[in-house]
Backbone as a printed PyTorch tensor [residue, N CA C, xyz], in Angstrom:
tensor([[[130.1030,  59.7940,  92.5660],
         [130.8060,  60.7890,  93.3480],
         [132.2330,  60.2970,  93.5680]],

        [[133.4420,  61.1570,  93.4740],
         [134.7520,  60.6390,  93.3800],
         [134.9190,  59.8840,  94.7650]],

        [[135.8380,  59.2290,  95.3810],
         [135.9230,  58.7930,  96.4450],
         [136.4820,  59.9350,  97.5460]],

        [[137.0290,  61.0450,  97.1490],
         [137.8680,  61.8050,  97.8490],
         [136.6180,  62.7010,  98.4960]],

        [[135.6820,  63.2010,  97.6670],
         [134.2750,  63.4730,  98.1110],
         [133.1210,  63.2930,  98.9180]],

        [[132.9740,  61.3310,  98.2970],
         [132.4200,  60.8840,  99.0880],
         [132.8850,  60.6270, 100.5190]],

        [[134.2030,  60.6960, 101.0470],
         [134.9130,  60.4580, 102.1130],
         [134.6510,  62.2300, 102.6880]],

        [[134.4510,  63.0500, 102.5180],
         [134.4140,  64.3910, 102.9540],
         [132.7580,  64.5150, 103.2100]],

        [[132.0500,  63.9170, 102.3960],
         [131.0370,  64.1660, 102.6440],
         [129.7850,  62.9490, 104.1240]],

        [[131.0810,  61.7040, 103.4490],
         [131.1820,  60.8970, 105.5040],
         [130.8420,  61.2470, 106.7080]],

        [[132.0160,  62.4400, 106.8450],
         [132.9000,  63.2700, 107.7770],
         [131.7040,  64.2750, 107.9050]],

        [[131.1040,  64.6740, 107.1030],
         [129.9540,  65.9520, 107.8100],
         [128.6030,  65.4650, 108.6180]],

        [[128.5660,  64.4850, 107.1670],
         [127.3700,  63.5020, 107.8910],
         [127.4960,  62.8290, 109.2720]],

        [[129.2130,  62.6840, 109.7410],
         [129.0440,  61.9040, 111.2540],
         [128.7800,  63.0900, 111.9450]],

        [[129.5850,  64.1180, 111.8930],
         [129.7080,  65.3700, 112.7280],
         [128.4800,  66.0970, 112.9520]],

        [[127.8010,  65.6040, 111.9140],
         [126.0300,  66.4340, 111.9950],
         [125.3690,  65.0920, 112.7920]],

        [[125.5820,  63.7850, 112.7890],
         [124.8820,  62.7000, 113.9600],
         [125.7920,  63.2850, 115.5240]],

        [[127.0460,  63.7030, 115.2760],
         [127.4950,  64.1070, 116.8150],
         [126.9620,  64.7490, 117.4990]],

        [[126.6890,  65.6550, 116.5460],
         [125.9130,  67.4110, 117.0050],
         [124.4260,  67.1060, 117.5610]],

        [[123.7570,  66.5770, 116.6170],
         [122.4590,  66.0670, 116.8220],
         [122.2510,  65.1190, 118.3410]],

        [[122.9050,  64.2730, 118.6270],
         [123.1600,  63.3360, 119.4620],
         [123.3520,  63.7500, 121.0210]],

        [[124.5570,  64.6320, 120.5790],
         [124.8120,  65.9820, 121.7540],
         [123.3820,  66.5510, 122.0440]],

        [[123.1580,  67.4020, 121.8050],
         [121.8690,  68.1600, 121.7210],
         [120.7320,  67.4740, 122.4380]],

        [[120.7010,  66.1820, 121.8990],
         [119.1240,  65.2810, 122.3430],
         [119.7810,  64.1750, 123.4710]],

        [[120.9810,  64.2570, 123.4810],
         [121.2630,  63.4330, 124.1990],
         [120.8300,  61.5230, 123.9550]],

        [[121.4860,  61.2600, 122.2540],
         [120.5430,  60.3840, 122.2450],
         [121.9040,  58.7530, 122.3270]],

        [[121.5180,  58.2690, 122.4310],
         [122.5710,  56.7020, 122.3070],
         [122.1730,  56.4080, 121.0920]],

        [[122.9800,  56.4100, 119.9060],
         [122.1950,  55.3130, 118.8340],
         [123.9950,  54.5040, 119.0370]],

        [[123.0200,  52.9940, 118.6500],
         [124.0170,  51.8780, 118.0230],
         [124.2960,  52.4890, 116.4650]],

        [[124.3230,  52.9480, 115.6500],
         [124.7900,  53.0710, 114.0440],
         [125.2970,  54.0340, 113.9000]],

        [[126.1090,  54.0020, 113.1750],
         [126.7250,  55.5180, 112.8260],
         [126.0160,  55.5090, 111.1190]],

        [[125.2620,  56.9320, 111.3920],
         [124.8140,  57.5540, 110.0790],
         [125.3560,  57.0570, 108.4700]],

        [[126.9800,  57.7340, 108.7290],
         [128.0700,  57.6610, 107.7030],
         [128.4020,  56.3230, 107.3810]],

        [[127.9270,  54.9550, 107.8180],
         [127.8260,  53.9880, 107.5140],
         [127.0930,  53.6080, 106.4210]],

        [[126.2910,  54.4570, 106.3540],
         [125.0590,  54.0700, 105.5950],
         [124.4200,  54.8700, 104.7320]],

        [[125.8310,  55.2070, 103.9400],
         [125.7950,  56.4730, 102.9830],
         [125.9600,  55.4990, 101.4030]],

        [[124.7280,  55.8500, 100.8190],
         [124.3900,  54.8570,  99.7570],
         [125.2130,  56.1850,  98.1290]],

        [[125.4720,  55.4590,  97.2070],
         [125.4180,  56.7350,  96.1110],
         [124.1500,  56.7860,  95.6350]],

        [[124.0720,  57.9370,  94.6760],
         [122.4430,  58.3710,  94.5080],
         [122.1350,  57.2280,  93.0770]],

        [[122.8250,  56.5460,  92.7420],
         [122.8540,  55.3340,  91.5360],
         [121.9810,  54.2350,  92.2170]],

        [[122.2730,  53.8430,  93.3470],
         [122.4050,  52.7590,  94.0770],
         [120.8670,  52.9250,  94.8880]],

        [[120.4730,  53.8010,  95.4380],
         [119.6410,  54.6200,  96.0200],
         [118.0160,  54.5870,  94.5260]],

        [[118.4100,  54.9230,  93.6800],
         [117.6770,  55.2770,  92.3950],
         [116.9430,  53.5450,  92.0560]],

        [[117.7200,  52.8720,  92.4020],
         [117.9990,  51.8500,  91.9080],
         [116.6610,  50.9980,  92.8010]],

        [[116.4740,  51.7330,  94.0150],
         [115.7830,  50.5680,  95.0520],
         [114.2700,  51.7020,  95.1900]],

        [[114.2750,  53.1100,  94.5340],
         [113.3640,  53.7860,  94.8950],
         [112.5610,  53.2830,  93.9900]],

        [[110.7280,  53.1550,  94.2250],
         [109.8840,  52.8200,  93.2650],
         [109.4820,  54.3780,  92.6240]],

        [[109.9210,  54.7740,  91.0430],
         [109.4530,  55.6580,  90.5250],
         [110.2950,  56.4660,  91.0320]],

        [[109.5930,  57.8760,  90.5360],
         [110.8070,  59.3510,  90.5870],
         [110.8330,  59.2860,  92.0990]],

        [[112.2280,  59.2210,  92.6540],
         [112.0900,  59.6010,  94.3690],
         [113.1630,  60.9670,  94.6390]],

        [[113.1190,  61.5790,  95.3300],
         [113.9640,  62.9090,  95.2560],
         [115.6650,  62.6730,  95.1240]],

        [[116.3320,  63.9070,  94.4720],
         [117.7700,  63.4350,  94.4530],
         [118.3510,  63.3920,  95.3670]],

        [[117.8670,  63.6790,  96.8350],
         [118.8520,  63.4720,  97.8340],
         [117.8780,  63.2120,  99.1250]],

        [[118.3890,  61.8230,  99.4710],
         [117.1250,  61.6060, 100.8610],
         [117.8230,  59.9870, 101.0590]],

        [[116.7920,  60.0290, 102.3500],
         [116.9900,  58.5190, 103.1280],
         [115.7810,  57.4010, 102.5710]],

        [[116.7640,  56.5440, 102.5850],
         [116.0180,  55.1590, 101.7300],
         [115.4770,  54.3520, 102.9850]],

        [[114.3330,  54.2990, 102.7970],
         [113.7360,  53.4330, 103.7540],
         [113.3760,  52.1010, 103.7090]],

        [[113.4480,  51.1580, 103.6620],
         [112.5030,  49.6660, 103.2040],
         [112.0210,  49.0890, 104.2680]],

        [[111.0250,  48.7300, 104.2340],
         [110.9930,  47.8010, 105.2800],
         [110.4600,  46.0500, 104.8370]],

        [[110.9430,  45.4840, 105.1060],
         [111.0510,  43.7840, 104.4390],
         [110.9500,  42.7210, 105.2240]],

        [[109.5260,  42.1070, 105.8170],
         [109.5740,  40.9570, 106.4660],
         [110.1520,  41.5090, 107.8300]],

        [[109.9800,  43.0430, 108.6340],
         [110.4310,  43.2100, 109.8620],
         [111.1990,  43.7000, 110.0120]],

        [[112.2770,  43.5350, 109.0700],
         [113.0620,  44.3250, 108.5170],
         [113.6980,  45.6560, 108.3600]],

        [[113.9170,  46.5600, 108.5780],
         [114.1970,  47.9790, 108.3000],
         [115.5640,  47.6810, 107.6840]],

        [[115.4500,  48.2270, 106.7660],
         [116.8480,  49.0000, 105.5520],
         [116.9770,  49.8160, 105.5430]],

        [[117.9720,  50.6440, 106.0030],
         [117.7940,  52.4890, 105.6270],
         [119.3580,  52.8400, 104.5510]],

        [[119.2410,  53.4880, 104.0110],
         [120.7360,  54.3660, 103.3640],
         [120.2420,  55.8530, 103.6110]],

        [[121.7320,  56.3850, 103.4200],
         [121.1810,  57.9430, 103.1340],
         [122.1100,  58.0470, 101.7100]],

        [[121.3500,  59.0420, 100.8620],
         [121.9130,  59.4100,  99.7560],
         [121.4600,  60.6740,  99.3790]],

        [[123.2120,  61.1770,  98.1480],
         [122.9050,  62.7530,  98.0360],
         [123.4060,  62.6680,  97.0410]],

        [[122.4770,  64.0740,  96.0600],
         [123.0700,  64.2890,  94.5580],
         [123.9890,  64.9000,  94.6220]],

        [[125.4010,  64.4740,  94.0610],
         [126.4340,  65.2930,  94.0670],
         [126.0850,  66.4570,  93.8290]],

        [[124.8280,  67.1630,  93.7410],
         [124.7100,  69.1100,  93.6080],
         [124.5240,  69.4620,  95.4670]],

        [[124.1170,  68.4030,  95.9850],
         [123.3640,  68.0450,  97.6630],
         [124.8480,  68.0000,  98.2970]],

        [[125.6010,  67.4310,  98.0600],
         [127.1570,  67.1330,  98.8160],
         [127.6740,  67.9330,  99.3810]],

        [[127.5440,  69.4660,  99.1720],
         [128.3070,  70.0300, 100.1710],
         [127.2460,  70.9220, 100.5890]],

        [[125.9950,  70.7460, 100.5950],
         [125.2200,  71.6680, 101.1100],
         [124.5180,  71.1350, 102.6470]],

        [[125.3780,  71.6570, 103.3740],
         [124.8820,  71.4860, 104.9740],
         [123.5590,  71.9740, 105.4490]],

        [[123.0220,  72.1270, 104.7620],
         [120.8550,  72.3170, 104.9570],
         [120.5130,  70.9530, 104.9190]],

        [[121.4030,  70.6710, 103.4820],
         [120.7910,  68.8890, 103.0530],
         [121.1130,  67.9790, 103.8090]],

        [[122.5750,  67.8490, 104.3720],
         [123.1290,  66.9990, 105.0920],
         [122.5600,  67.0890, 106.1980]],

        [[121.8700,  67.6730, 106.8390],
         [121.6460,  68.2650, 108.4190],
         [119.9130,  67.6740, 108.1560]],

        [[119.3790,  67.8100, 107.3960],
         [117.9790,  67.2360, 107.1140],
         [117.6750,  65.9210, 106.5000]],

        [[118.8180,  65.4940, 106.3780],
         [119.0260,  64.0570, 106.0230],
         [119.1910,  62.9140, 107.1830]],

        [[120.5060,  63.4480, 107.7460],
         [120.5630,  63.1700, 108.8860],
         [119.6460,  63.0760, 110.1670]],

        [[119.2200,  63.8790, 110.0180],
         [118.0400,  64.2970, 110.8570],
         [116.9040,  63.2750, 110.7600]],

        [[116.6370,  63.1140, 109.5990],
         [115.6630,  61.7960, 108.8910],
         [116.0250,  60.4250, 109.9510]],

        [[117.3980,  60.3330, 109.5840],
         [117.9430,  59.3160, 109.5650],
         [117.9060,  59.0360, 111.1630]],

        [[118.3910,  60.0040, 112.0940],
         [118.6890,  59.9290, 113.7070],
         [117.3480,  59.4580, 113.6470]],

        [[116.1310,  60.1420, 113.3640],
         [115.0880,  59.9340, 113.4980],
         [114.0520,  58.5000, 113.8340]],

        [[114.4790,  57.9900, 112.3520],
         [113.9880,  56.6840, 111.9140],
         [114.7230,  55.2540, 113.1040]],

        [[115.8610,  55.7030, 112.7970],
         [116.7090,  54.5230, 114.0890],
         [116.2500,  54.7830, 115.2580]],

        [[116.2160,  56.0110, 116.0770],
         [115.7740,  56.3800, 117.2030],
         [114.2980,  55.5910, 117.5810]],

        [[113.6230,  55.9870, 116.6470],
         [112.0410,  55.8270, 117.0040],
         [111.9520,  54.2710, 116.9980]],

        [[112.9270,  53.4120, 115.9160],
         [113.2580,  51.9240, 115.7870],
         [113.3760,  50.9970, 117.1940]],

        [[114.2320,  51.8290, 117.6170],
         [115.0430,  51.1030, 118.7010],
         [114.0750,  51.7550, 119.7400]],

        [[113.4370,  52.7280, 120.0430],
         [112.2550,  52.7670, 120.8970],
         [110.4340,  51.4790, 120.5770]],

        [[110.6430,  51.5600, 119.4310],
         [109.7600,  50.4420, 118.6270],
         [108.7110,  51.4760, 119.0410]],

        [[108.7720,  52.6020, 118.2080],
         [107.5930,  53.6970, 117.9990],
         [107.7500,  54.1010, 116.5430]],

        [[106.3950,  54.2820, 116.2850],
         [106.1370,  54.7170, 114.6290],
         [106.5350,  56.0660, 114.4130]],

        [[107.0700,  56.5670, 113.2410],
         [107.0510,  57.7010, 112.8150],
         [106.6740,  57.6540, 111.5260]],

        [[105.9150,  59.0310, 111.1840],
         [105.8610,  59.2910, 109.6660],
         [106.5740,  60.2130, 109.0630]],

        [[106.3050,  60.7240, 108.1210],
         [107.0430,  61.3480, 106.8410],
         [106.7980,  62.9040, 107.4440]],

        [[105.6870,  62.9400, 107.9960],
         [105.2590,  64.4260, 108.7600],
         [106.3640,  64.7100, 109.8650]],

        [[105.8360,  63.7710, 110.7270],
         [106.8980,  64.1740, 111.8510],
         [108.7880,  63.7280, 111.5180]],

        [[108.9530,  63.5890, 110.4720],
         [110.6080,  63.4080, 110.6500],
         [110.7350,  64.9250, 109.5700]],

        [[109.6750,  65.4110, 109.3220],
         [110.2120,  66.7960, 108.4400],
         [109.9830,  67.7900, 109.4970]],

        [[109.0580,  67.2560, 110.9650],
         [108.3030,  68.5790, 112.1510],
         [109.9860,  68.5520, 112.6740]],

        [[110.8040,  67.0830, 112.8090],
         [111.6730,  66.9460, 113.6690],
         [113.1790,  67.8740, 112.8410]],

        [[112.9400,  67.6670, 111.4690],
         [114.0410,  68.2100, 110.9930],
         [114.1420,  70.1210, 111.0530]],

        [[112.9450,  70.0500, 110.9550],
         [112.5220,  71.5680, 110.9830],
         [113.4360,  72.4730, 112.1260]],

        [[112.5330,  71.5150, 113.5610],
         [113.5150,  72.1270, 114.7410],
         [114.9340,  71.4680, 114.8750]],

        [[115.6890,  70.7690, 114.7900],
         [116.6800,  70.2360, 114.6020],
         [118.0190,  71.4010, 113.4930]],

        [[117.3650,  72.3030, 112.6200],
         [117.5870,  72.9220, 112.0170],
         [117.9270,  74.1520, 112.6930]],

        [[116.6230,  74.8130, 113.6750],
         [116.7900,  75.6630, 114.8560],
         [118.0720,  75.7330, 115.9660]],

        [[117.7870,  73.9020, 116.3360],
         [118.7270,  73.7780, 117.5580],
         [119.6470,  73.7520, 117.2890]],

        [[120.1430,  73.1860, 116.0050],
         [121.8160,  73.3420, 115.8640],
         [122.2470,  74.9730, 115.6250]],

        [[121.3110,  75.8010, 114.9390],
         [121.4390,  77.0740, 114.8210],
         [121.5890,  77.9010, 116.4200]],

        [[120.8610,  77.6130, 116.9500],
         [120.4690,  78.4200, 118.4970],
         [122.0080,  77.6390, 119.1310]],

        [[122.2590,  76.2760, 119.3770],
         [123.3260,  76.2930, 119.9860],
         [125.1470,  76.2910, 119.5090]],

        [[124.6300,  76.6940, 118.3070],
         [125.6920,  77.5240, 117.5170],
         [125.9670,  78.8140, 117.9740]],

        [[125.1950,  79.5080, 118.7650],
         [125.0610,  80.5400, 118.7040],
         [124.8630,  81.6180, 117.5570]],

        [[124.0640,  81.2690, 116.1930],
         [123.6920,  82.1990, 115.1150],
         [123.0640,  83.2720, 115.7450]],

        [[123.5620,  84.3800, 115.2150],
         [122.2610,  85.8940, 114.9140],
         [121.1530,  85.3360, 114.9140]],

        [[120.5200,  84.6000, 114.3530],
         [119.1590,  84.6790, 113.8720],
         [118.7860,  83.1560, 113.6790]],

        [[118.2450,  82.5080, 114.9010],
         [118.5690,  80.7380, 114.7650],
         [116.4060,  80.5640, 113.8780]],

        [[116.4130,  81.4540, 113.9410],
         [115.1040,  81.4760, 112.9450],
         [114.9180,  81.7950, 111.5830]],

        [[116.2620,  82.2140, 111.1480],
         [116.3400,  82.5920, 109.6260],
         [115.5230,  81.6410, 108.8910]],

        [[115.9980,  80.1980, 109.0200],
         [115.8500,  79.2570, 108.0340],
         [114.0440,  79.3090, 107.4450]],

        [[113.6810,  79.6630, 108.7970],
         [112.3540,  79.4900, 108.3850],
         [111.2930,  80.5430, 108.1350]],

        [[111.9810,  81.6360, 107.8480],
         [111.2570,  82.6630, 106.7770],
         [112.4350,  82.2500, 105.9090]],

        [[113.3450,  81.9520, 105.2490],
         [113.9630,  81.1570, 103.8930],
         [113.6200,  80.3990, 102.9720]],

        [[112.2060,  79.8070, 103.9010],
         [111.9990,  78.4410, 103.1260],
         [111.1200,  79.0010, 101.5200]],

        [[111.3550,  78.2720, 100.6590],
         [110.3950,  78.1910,  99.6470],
         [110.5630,  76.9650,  99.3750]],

        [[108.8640,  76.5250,  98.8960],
         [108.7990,  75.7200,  98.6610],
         [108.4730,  74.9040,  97.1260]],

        [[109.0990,  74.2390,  96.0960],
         [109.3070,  74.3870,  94.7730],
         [107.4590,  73.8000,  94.3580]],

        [[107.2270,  74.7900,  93.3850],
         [106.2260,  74.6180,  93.0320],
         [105.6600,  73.4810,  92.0780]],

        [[106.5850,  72.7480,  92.0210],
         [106.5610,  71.0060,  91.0300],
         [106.5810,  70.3310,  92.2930]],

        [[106.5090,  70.6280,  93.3720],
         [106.2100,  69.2900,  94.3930],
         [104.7570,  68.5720,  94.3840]],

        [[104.3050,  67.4880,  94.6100],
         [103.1210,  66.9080,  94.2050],
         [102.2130,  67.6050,  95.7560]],

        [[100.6050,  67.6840,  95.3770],
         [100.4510,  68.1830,  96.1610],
         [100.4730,  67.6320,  97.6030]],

        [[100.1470,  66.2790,  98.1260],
         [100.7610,  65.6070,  99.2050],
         [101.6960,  65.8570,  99.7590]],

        [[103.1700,  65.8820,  98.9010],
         [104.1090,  66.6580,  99.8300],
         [104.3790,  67.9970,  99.8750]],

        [[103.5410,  69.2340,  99.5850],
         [103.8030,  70.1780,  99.4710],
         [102.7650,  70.8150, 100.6360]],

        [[101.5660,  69.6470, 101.0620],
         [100.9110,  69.5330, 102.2780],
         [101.9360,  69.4460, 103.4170]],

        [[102.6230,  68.2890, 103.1850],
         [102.8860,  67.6150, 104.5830],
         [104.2360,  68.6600, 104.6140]],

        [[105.3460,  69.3980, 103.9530],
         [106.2020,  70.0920, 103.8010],
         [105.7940,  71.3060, 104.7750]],

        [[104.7570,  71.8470, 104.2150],
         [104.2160,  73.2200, 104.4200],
         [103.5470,  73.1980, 106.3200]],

        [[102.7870,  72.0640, 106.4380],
         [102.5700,  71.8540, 107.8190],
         [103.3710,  71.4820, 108.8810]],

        [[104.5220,  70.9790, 108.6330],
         [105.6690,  70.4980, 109.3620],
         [106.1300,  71.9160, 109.6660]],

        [[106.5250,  72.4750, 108.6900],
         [107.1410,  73.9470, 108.5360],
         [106.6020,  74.9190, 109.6810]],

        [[105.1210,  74.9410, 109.5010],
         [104.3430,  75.9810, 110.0140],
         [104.6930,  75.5690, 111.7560]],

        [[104.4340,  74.3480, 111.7310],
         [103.7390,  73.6350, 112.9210],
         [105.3700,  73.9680, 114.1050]],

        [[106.4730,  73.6800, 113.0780],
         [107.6110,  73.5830, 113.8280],
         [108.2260,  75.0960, 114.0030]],

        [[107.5830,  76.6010, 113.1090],
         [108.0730,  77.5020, 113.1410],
         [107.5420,  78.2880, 114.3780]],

        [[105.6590,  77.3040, 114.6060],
         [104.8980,  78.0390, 115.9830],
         [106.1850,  77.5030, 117.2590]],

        [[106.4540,  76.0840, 116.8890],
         [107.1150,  75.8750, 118.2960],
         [108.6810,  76.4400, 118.4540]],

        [[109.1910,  76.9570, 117.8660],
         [110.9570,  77.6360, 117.6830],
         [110.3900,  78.8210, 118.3500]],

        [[109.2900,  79.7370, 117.6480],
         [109.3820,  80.7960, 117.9210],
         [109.2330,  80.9450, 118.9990]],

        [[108.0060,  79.9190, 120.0590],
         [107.9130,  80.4210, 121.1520],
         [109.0620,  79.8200, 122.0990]],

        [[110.0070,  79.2120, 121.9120],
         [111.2400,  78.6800, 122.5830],
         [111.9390,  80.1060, 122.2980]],

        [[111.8890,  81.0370, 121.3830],
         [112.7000,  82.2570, 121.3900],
         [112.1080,  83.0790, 122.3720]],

        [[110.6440,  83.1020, 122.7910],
         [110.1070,  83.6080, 123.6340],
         [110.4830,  83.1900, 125.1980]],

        [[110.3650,  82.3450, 125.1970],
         [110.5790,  81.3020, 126.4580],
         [111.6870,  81.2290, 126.7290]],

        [[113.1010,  80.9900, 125.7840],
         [114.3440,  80.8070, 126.2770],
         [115.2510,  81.7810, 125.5840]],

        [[115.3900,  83.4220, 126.1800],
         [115.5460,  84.1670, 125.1430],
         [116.9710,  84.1330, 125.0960]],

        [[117.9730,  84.5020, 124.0330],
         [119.0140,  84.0640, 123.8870],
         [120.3800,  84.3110, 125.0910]],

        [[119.5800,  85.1160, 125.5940],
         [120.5120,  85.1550, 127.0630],
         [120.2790,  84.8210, 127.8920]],

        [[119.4740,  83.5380, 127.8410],
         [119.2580,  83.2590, 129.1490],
         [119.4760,  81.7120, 129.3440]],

        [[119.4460,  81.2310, 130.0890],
         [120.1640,  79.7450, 130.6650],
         [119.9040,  78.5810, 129.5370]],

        [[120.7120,  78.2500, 128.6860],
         [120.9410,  77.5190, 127.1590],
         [120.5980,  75.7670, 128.0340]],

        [[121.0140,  75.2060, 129.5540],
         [120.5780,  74.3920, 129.7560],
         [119.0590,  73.8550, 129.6450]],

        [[117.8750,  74.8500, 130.1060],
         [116.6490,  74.9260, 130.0220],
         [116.3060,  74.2800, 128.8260]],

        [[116.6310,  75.5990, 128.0500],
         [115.9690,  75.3430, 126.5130],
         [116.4620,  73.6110, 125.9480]],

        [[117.5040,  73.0700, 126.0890],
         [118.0230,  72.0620, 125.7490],
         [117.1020,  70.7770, 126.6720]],

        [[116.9520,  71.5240, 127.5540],
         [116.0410,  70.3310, 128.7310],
         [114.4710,  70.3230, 128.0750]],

        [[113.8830,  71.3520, 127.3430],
         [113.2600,  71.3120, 126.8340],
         [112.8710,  70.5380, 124.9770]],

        [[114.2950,  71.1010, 124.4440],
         [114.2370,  70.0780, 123.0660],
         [114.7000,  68.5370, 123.4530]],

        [[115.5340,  68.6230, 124.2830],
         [115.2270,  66.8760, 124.3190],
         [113.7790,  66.3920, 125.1080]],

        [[113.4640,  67.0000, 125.8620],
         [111.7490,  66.3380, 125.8760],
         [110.7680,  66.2330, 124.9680]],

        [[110.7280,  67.4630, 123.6090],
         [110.1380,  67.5040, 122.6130],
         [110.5170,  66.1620, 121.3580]],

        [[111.7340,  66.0990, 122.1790],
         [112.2700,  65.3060, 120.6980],
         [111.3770,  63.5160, 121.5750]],

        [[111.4610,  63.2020, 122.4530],
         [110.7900,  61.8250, 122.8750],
         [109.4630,  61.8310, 123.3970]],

        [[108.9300,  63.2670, 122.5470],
         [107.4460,  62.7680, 122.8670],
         [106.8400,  61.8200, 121.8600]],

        [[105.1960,  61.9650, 122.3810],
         [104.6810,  60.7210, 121.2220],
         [104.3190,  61.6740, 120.5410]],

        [[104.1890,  60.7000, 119.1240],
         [103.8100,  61.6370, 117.7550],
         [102.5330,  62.5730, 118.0730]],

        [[101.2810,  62.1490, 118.5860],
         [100.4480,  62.8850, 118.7720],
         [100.8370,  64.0650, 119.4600]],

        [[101.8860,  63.9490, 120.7280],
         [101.8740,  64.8890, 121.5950],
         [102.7230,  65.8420, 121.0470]],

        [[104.0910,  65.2950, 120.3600],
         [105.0880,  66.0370, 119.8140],
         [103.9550,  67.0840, 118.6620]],

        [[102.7930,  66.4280, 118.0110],
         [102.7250,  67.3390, 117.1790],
         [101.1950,  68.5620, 117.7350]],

        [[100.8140,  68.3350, 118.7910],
         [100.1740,  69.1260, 119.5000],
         [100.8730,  70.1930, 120.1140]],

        [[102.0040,  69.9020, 120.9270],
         [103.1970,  70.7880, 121.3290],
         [103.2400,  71.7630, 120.0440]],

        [[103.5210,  71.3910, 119.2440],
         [103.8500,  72.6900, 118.0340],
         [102.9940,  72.8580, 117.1620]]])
């Protein structure tokens, strides 16, 4: 990716940890955009085919390694960056709490994370995304499980926050509400939705 690119594509990735951060109200020590790998470099540490644009995880002797990386076709698409990120707030967050997460719940978390930046954007329709989704039919079936249930699981809990906090009505609530969703425990976070 040219450098003039990769430096633009930095800049979205911090602004999508600001947004996110705002929202949940969260402290992280790292900035995201630190830890923006190229998709060469990324390819390089994944075992076997790993997707063209995602967060690298390792963990080594206690260790945690993370990058985020995107296929230059991924670079300017703010779905990707915003669900990457999202990964990423995720994984550090739950780190520095020294709580587990899986692959389920950082796609339940990206799901609504997708919502909240939409809803406190103020969009028409902070639910679009998720009658949008399709899901590509070459995904293996494991992740086309855990994709599809995250999806469902996180579209029961948006919708009824549209019920519950309807768009005219007090935007503090609803926010007092996604940051409690966002620090529950995995079991509970995924009973909630």
């Amino acid at each position: 990716m040219e450098p003039e690119r990769a430096a633009a594509l930095a800049r979205r990735i911090a602004a999508t940890q600001r947004r996110l951060s705002g929202i949940y109200r969260l402290e992280l020590p790292l900035r995201a955009d630190h830890f923006l790998l190229s998709s060469e470099e990324a390819r390089a540490q994944l075992p076997g085919a790993g997707p063209r644009t995602g967060l690298l995880a390792l963990e080594e002797h206690g260790t945690l390694w993370l990058g985020l990386y995107f296929d230059p076709r991924d670079a300017d698409d703010p779905a990707a960056i915003l669900e990457e990120t999202s990964h990423w707030i995720a994984v550090v967050w739950h780190a520095a709490q020294s709580r587990p997460v899986s692959p389920l719940l950082l796609e339940l978390q990206a799901e609504v994370d997708c919502y909240a930046v939409a809803r406190t954007a103020r969009a028409p329709d902070p639910l679009r995304h998720f009658r949008q989704l399709r899901l590509r039919s070459d995904l293996p079936r494991a992740q086309h499980s855990r994709y599809g249930t995250a999806h469902a699981a996180a579209f029961r809990y948006c919708r009824g926050l549209e019920q519950r906090f309807p768009r005219r009505s007090d935007l503090s609530n609803l926010l007092r509400e996604l940051r409690g969703f966002y620090r529950r425990a995995p079991e509970q976070k995924l009973g909630a939705a």
